[in-house]
C-alpha positions as CSV (number, residue, x, y, z in Angstrom):
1,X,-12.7,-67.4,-60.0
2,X,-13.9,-67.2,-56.7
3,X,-12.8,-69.1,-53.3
4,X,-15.2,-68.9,-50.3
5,X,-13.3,-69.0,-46.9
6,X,-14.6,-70.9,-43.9
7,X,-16.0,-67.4,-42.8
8,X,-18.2,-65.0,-43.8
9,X,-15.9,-63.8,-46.5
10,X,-15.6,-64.1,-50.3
11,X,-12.0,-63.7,-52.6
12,X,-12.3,-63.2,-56.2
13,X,-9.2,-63.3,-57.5
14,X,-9.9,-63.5,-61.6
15,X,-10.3,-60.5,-63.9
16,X,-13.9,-59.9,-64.6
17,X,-17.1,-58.2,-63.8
18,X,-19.1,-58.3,-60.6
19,X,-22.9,-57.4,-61.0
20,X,-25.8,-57.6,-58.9
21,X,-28.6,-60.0,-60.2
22,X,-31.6,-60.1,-58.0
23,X,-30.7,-60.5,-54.3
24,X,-27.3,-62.2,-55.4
25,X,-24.2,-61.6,-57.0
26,X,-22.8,-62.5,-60.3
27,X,-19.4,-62.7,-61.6
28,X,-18.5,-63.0,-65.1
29,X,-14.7,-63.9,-66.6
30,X,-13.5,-65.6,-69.6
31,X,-13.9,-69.1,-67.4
32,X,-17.7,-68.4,-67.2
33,X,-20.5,-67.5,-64.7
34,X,-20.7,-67.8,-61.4
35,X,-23.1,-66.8,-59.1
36,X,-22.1,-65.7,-55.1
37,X,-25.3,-65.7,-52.6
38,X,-24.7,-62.7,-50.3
39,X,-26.5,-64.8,-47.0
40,X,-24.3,-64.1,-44.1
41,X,-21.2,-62.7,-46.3
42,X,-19.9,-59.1,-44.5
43,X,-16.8,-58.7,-46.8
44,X,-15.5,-59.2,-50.2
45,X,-11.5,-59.0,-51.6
46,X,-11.4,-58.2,-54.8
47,X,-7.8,-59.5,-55.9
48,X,-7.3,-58.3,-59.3
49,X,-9.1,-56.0,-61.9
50,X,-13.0,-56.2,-61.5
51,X,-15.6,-54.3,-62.7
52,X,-18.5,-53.2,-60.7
53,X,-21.4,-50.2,-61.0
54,X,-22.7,-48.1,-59.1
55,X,-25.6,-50.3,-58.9
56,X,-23.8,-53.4,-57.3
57,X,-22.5,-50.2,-54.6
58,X,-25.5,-49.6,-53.8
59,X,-26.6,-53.0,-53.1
60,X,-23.7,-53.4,-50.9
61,X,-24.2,-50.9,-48.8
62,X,-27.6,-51.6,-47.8
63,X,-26.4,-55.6,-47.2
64,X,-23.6,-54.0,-45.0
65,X,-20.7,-55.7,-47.1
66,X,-17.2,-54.4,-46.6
67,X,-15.3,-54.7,-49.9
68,X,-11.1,-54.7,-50.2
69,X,-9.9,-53.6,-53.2
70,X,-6.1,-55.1,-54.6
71,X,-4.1,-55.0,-57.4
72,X,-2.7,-58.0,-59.5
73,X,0.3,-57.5,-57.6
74,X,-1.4,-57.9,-54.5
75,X,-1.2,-54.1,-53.6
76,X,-3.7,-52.6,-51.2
77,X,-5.8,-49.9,-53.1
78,X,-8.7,-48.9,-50.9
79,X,-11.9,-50.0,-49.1
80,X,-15.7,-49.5,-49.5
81,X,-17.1,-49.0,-46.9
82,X,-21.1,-48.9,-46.5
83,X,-23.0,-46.4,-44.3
84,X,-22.3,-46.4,-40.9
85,X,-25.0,-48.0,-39.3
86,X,-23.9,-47.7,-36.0
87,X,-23.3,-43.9,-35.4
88,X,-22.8,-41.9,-32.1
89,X,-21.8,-38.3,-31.7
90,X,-21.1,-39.2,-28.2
91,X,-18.8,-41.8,-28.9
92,X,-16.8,-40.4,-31.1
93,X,-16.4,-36.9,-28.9
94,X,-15.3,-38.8,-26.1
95,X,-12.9,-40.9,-28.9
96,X,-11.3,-37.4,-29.1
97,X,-10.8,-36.5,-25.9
98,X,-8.8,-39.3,-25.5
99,X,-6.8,-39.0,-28.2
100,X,-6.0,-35.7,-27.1
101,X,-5.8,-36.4,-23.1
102,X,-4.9,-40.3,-23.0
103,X,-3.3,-41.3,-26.1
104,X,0.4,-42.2,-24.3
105,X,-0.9,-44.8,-21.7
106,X,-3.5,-46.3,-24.9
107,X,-0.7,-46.5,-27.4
108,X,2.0,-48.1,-24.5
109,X,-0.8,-50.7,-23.7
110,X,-0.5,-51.3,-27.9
111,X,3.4,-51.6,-28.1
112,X,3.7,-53.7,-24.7
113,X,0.6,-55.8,-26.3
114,X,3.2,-56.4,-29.5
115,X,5.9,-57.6,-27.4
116,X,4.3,-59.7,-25.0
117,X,2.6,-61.5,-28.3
118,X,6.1,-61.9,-30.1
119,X,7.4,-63.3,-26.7
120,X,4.7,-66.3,-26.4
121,X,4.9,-66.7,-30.5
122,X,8.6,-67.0,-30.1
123,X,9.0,-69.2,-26.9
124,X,7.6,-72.4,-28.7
125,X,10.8,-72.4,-30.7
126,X,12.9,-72.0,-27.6
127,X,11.1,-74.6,-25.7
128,X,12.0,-77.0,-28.9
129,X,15.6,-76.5,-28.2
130,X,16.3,-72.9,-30.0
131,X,18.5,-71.1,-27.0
132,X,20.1,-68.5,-29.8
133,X,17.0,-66.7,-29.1
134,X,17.0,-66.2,-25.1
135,X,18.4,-62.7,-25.2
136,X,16.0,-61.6,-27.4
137,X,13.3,-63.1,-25.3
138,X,14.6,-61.9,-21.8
139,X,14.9,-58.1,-23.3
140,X,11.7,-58.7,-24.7
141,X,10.4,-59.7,-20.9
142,X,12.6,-57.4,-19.0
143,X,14.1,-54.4,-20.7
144,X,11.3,-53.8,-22.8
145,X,8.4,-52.9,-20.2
146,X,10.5,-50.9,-18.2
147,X,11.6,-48.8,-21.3
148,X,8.1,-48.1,-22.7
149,X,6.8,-47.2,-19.0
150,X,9.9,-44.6,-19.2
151,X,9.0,-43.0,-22.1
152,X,6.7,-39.6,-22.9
153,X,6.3,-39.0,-26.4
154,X,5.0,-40.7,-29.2
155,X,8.1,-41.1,-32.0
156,X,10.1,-42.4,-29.3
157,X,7.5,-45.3,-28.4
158,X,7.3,-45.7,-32.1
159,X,11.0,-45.8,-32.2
160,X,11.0,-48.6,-29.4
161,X,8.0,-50.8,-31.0
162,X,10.1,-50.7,-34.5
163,X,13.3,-52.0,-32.2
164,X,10.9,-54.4,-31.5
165,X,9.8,-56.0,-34.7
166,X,13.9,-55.4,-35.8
167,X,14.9,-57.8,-33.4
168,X,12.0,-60.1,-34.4
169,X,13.3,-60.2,-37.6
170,X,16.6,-61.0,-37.0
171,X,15.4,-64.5,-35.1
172,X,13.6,-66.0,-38.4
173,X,17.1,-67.0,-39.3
174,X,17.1,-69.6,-36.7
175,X,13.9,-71.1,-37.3
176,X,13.4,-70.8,-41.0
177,X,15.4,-72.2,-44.2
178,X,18.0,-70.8,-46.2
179,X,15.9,-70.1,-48.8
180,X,13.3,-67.6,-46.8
181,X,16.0,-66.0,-45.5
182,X,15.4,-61.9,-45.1
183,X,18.0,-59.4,-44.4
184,X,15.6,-56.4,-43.7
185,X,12.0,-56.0,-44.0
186,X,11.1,-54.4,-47.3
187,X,7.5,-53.1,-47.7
188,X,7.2,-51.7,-50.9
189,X,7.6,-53.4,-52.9
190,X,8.5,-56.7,-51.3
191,X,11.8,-58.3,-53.0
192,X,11.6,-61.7,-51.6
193,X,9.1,-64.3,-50.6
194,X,9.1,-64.2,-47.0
195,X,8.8,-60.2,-47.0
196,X,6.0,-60.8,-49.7
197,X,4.1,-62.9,-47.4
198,X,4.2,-60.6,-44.6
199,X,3.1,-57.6,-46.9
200,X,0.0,-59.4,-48.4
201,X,-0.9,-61.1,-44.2
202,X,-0.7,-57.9,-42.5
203,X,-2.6,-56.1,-45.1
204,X,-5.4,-58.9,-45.0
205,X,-5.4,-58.5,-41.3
206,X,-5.5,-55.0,-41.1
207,X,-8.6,-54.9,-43.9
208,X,-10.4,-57.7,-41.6
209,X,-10.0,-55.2,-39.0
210,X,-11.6,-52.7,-40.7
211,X,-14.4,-55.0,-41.2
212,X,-14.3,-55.7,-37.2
213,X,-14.1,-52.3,-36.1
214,X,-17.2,-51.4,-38.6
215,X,-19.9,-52.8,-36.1
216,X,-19.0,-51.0,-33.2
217,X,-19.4,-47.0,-32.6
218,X,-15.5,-46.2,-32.7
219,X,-14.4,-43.9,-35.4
220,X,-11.6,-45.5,-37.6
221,X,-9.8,-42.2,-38.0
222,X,-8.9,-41.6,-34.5
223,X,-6.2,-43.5,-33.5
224,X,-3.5,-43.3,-30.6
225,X,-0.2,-45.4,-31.5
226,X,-0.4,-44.4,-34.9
227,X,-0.7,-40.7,-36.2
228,X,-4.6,-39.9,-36.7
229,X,-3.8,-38.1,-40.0
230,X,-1.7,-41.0,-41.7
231,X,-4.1,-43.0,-42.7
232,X,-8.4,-42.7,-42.8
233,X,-8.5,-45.9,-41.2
234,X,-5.5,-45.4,-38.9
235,X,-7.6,-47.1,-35.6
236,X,-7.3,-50.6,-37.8
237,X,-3.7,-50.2,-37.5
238,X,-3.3,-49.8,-34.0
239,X,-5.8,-52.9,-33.2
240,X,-4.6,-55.3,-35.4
241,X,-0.7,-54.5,-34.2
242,X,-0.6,-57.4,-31.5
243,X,-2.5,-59.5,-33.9
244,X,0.4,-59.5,-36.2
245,X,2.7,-62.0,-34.3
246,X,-0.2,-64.2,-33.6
247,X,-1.8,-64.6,-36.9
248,X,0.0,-64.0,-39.9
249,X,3.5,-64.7,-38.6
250,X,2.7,-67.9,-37.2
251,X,0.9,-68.4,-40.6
252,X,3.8,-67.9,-42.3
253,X,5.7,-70.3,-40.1
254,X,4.4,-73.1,-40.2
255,X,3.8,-73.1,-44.1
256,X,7.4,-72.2,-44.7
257,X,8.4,-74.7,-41.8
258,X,6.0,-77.7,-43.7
259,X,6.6,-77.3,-46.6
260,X,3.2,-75.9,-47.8
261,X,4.4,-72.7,-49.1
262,X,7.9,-73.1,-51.3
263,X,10.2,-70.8,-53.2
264,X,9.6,-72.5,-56.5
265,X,6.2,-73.3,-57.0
266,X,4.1,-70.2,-55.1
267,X,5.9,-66.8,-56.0
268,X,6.4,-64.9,-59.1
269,X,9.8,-62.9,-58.9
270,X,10.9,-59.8,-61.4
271,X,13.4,-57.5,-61.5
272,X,13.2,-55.9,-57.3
273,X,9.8,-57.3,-56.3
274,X,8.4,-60.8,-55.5
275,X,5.0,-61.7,-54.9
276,X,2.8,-64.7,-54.3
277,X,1.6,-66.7,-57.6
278,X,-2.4,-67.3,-57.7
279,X,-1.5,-70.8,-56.2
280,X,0.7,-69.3,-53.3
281,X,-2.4,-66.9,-52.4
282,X,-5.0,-69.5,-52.4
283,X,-2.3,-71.6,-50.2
284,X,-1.8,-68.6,-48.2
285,X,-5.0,-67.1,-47.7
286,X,-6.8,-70.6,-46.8
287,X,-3.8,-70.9,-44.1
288,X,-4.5,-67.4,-42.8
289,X,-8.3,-68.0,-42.7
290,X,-7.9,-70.8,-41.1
291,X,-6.0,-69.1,-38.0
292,X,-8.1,-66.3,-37.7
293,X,-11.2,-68.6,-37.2
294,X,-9.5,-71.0,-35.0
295,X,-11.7,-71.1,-32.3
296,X,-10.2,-70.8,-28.6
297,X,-11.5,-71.1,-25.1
298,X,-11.4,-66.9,-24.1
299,X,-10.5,-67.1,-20.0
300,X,-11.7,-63.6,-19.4
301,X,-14.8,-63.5,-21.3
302,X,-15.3,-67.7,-20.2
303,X,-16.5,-69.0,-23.9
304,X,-15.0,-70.2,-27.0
305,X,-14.2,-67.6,-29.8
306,X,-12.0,-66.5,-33.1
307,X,-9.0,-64.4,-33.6
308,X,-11.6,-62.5,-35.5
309,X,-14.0,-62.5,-32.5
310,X,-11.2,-60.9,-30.3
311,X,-10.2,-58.1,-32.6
312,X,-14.0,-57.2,-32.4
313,X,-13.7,-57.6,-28.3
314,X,-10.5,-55.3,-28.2
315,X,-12.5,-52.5,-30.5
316,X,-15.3,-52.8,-27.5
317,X,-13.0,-52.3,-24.8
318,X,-11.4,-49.9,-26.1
319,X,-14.7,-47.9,-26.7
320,X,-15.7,-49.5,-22.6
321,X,-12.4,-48.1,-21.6
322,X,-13.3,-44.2,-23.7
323,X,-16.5,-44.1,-22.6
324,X,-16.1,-45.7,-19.2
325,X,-12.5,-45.6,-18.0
326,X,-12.3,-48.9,-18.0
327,X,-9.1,-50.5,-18.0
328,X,-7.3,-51.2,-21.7
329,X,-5.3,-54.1,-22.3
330,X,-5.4,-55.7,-26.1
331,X,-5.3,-59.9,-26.5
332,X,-2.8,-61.4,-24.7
333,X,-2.0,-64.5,-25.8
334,X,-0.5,-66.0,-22.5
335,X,-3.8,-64.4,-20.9
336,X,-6.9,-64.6,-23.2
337,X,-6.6,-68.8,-24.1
């Protein structure tokens, strides 16, 4: 079966066969035949165990579709990625440089970008009454600007940015029920339903970005907060980061908080993992599309765009600031609406 997002993407979440027929798509399952018009689609997440040729690759690549691969469990497993169309030697020599000369003050502007995000995410609860959270909030404000600018080396700003999210974690139990309660964050594989959906939202986000960063002329391997060698696409990590707090944990928030996404009815638990049902992904992933396409009035570029929109303008200041010198700072919330 296949869902179509309010964007330009496309889930298939059934078992089955994906072919190309004429300038269109086809996908076959035991519930029949259904045909997917490529116009204007620039990524497809394939949910489960499909079948493709080398054909339907080929005919990807020249449409320039981005396609996610997952598992039935809902387990990252790769991406194709179609010829880079937007190539420059320059670019990525410069790209580099930086990462060799300027990747402390780039990776700080990341981490401080994190907090700053969590800050505004979290202050709606606070201004609804939820004072438990102040010192978390003030060290967040205070302590934790004045610790990153202190710092020279990597690990230890990684140390501080996991701190960070620790802390974050610890606040969910004043703002969420009993029943999503987490006592650490467990990646793989997730053993409960609120570490679930933050495993399956930050991998979405982190794919889109992939799909962002794909039309502009920065190389995906280079990163700065994250170790270049870690991953291939290791620059999706470090621009989707601030993203996190402002997409898929306010996702997750307000279906737990409305009663949209429930314990008994959207996740499938066994033995020491737990992971969204089919209905708790199409819940989930509607929710999430939703938030990244929410539209917003951007002060500093003085029009209305996406989430998405401003991953793609981080990617393209972060090549203006390469290339240029230009000044780096990712989405702020408090300062980009």
């Amino acid at each position: 079966m296949s869902s179509k997002s309010a964007s330009s993407t496309r889930y298939i979440r059934t078992p089955g066969t994906l072919s190309r027929e004429a300038n269109s798509l086809t996908f076959r399952s035991e519930k029949g035949i259904v045909h997917l018009p490529i116009h204007g689609v620039k990524e497809l997440y394939l949910l489960n165990e499909i079948s493709l040729n080398s054909k339907l690759f080929s005919f990807l690549s020249t449409a320039g579709i981005t396609v996610h691969f997952f598992d039935y469990y809902g387990h990252f497993r790769g991406t194709f990625y179609p010829k880079e169309a937007r190539i420059s030697g320059k670019v990525k020599l410069l790209q580099a440089k930086a990462c060799l000369e300027r990747r402390m003050p780039i990776a700080k502007s990341f981490v401080n970008a994190i907090s700053l995000n969590i800050h505004e995410v979290l202050y709606h609860y606070f201004k609804h009454g939820n004072k438990e959270i102040k010192p978390y909030l003030d060290w967040l404000k205070k302590d934790v600007p004045r610790i990153i600018d202190k710092i020279e080396d990597i690990p230890r700003l990684l140390a501080i940015e996991g701190e960070v999210w620790r802390r974050f974690y610890e606040t969910f139990r004043t703002f969420l029920p009993e029943d999503f309660k987490m006592n650490k964050r467990v990646k793989r594989p997730p053993d409960n339903p609120l570490n679930a959906m933050i495993s399956f939202g930050n991998t979405i986000l982190y794919t889109k970005t992939i799909t962002q960063i794909y039309h502009t002329h920065l190389d995906q391997s280079i990163s700065f907060l994250h170790e270049p060698s870690d991953r291939r696409f290791s620059l999706s990590l470090d621009i989707s980061e601030p993203f996190k707090p402002l997409i898929v944990y306010r996702t997750i928030f307000e279906l737990v908080n409305n009663r949209r996404i429930q314990v008994s009815k959207h996740f499938e638990k066994k033995y020491n993992y737990c992971i969204l049902n089919d209905l708790g992904r199409d819940v989930f992933i509607t929710a999430l599309e939703e938030r990244m396409n929410q539209v917003f009035e951007h002060q500093k570029l003085k029009r209305k765009v996406s989430y998405l929109t401003a991953i793609k303008y981080d990617a393209y200041k972060l090549k203006k600031h390469i290339v240029e010198g230009a000044p780096f700072i990712p989405f702020l919330e408090k300062e980009g609406r």
